[in-house]
matplotlib code that plots the C-alpha trace (Angstrom):
import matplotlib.pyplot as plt

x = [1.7, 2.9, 2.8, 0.1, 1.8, -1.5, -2.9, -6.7, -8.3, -7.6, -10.1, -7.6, -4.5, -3.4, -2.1, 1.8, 0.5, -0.6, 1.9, 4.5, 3.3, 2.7, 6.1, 7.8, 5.6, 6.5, 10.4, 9.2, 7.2, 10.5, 12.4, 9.9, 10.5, 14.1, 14.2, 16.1, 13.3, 14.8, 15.6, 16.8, 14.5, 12.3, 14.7, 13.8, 9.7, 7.3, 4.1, 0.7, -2.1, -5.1, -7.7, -11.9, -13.0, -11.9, -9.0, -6.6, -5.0, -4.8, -4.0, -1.3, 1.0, 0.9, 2.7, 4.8, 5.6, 6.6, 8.8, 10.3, 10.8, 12.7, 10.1, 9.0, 5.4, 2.6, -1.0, -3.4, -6.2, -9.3, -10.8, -9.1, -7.7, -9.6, -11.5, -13.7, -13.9, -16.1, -13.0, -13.6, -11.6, -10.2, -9.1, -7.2, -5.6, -4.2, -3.0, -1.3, 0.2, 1.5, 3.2, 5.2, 4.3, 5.4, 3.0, -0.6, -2.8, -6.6, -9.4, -13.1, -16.5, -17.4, -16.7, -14.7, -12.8, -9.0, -9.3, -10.4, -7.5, -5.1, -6.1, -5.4, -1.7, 1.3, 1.8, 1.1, -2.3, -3.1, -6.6, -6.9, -10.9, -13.5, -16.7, -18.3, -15.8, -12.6, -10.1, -6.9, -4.2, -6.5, -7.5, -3.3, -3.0, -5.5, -4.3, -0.8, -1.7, -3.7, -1.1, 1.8, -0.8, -1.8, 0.9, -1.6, -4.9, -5.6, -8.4, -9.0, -12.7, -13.1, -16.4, -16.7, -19.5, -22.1, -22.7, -21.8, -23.8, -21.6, -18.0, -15.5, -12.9, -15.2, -15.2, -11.7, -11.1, -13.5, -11.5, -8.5, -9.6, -11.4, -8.1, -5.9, -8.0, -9.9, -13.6, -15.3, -18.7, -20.3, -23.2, -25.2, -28.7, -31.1, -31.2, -26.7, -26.5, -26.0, -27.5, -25.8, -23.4, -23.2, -21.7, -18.6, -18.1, -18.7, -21.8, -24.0, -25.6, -28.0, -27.2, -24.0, -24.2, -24.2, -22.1, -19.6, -19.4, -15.9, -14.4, -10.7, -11.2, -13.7, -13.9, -16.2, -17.4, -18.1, -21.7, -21.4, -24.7, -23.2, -23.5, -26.6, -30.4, -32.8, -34.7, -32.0, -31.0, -34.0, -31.6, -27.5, -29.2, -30.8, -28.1, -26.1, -28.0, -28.1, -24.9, -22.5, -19.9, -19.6, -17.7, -20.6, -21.2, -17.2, -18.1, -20.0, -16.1, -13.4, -11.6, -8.3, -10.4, -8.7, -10.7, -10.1, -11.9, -10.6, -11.3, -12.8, -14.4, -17.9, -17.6, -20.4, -22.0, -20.5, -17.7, -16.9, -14.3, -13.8, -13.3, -11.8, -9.1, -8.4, -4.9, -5.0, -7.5, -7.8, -5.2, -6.8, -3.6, -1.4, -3.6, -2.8, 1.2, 1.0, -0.9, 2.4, 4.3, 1.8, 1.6, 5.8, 5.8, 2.9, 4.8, 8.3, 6.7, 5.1, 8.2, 10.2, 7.3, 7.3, 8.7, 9.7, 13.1, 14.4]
y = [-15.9, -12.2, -11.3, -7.7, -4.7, -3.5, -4.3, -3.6, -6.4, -9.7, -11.6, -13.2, -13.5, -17.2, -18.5, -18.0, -14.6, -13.2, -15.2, -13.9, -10.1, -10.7, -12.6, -9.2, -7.3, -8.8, -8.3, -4.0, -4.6, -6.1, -3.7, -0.9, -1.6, -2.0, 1.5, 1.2, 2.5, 4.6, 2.9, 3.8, 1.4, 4.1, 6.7, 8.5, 7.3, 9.0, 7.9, 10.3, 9.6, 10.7, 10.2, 11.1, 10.1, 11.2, 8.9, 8.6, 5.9, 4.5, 8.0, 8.6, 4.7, 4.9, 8.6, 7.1, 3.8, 5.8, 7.8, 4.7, 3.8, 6.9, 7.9, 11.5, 11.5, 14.0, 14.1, 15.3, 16.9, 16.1, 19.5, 21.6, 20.1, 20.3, 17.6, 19.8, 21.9, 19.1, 17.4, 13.6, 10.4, 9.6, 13.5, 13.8, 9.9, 11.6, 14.4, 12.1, 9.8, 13.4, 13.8, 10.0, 9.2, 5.7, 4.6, 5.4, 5.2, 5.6, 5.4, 6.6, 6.1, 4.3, 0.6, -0.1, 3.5, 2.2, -0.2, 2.2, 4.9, 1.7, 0.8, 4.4, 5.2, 3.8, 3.8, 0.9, 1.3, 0.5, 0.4, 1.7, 1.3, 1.5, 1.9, -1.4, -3.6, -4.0, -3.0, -4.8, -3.4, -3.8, -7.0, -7.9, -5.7, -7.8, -11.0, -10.4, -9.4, -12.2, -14.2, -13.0, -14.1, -17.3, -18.6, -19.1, -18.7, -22.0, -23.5, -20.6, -19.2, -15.7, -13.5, -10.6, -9.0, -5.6, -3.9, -6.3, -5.3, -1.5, -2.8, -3.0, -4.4, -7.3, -8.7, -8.3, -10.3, -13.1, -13.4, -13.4, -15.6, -18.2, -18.2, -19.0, -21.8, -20.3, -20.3, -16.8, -16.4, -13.5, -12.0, -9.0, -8.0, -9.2, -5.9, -5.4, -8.6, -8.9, -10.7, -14.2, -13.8, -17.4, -18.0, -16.7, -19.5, -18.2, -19.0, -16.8, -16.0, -13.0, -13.6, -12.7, -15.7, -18.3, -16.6, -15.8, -19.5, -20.8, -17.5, -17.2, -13.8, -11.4, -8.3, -5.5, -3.4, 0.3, 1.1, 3.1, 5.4, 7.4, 4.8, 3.2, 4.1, 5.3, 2.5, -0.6, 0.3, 1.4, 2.8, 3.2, 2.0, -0.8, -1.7, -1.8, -3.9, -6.5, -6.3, -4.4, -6.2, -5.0, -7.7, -9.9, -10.4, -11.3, -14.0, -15.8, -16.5, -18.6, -17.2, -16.4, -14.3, -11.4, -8.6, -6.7, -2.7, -1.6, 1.9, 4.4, 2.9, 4.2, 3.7, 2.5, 1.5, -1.3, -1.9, -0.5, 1.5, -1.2, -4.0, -2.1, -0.4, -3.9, -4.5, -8.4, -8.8, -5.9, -5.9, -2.3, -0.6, -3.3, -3.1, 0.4, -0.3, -3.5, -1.4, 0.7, -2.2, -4.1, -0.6, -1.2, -4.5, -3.5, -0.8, -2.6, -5.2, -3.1, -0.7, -3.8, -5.2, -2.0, -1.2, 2.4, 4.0, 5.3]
z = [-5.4, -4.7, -1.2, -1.2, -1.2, 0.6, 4.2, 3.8, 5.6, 7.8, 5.6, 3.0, 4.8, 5.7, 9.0, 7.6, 6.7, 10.1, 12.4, 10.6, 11.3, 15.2, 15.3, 14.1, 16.0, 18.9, 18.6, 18.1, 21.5, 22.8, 21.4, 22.5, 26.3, 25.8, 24.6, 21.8, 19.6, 16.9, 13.7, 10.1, 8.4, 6.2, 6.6, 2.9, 2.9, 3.4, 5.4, 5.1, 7.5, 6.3, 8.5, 7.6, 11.2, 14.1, 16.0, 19.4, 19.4, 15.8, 14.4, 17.1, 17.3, 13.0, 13.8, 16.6, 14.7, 12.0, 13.5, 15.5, 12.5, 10.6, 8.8, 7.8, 8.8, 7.6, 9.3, 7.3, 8.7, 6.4, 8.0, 6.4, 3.7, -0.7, 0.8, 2.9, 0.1, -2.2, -3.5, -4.7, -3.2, -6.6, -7.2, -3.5, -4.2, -7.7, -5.5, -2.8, -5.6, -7.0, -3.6, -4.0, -0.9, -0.1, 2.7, 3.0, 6.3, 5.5, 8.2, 6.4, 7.1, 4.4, 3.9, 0.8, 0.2, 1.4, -1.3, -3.6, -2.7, -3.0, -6.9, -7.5, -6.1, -5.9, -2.3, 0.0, 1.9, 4.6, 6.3, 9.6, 10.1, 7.0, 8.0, 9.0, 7.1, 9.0, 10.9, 10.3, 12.9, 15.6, 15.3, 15.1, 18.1, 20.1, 18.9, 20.0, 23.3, 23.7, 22.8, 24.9, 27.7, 26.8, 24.2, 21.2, 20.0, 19.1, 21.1, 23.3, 23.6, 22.8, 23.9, 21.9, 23.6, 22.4, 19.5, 16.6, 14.3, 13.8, 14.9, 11.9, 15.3, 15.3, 11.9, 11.9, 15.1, 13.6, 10.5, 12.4, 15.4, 13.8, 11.1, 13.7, 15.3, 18.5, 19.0, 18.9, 20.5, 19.7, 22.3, 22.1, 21.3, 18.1, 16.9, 17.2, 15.5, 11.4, 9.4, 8.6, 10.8, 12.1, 8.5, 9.5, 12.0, 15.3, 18.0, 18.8, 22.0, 22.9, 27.3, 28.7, 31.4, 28.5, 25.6, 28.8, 30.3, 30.3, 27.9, 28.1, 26.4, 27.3, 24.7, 24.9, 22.4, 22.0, 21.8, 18.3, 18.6, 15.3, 13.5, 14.6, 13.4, 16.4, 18.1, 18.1, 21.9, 23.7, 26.1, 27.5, 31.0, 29.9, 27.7, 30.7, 32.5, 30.3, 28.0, 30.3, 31.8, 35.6, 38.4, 38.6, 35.3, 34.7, 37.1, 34.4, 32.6, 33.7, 36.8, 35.1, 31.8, 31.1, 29.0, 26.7, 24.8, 21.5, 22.8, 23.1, 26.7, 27.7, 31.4, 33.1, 30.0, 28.3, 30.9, 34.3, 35.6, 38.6, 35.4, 33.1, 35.5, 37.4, 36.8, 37.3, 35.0, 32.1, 28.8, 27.7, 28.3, 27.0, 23.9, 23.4, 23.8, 21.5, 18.8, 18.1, 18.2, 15.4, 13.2, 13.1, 11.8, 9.3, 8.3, 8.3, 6.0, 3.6, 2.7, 2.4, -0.7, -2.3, -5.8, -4.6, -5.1, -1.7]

ax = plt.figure().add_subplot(projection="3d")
ax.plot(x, y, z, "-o")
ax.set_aspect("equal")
plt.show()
């Protein structure tokens, strides 16, 4: 079987698959601190970022990784771009394909659309958040981190703790997770929790002090009130105080959990400053660095599978 010349979800890649990308993302990260960053490996390709929510970090390490990387990197800003102006997905993947781009970054709102832009050009796509599907890169990012911690995922007991129910991050860390043999717990409110959820494999618990007993990992989510319809939070305060993650409630975890935030953080909502700033104890920054580090390899990879003439 081929290997995909597209990165659009976790779900479907096999153990080989993944391990192979965090192994090569790991010699960037190396590489990375060493800095020797500059490379000549897509020197000639060109990558487009195009971007229908608003981004940091993602938007930012696929620009730097491509950069690291040699390649000549466009950021297209959906504001002002035909798009704005009433022009369909299909017509502005035509236009890209026009362009012979080689490498294609998509982050929109609605689930499915990378994989729609990726039957309709020839450049390899990659997903960089759609909707309430998935979130590939991030989910790589975290497990790497997590892994240059603890040595493997296998067996360890991930938390991933809030608003389930709207986070793309967390169905990509279950597929990913669960694929590479630790158990996920997910905890949060009835009303943040999908349906048929538990199918995926993971336990489900609606009390931090029981779904954080004995975590190795401790992973907070954004609270996503954009996405959300009015009533499933009765309020940030009360969401606080029973779903934050403060000191005390960390408690409830091993002693040596270490916790993680895909970002953007609200502080004092879901996590606090004291938690998320603790350097013996938080990975947030580390996720951040790994991120550009995993968007190299993905990148890397790709250009190597596609039929492109440089």
């Amino acid at each position: 079987m081929p290997a995909p010349r597209h990165l659009l979800a976790i779900q479907g890649l096999s153990p080989p698959e993944i391990t192979a990308l965090l192994d090569l993302a790991e010699a960037y990260a190396l590489l990375n601190r060493s800095g020797k960053t500059q490379r000549d490996l897509l020197r000639g390709r060109t990558l487009i970022n195009l971007f229908f929510e608003d981004s940091t970090r993602t938007r930012t390490s696929f620009e730097l990784a491509g950069k690291r990387l040699g390649a000549d990197v466009i950021n297209m800003s959906v504001s002002t771009s035909s798009v704005n102006k009433g022009e369909t997905l299909i017509d502005t993947a035509v236009t890209l394909n026009a362009m012979n781009c080689d490498l294609l970054v998509v982050r929109h709102n609605q689930s499915g659309a990378p994989a729609l832009l990726a039957r309709k050009v020839d450049a390899a796509v990659i997903n960089a958040g759609d909707g309430t599907h998935e979130h590939p890169t991030q989910a790589l990012l975290d497990a790497l981190t997590i892994r240059r911690h603890r040595g493997t995922l296998e067996g360890l007991v991930v938390a991933i703790c809030g608003d389930i129910a709207h986070s793309r991050v967390a169905r990509s860390n279950i597929y990913l997770l669960t694929t590479l043999g630790a158990r996920v717990r997910l905890v949060g409110p009835p009303t943040l929790m999908p349906a048929a959820i538990s199918e995926l494999g993971v336990e489900i618990f609606h009390e931090m002090p029981l779904g954080l007993k004995d975590a190795d990992i401790v992973m907070m989510l954004r609270l996503q009130r954009e996405r959300m319809a009015a009533g499933l939070v009765p309020s940030a305060r009360e969401f606080r105080h029973f779903y934050g993650l403060d000191a005390q409630t960390l408690g409830f975890a091993k002693p040596d959990a270490l916790v993680m935030h895909p970002g953007p953080m609200n502080r004092g909502v879901e996590i606090d400053s004291a938690v998320a700033d603790d350097p013996a104890r938080s990975l947030i920054a580390e996720q951040v660095e790994m991120g550009v580090a995993v968007r190299m390899a993905v990148l890397d990879t790709l250009a190597r599978r596609s039929t492109r003439n440089v």
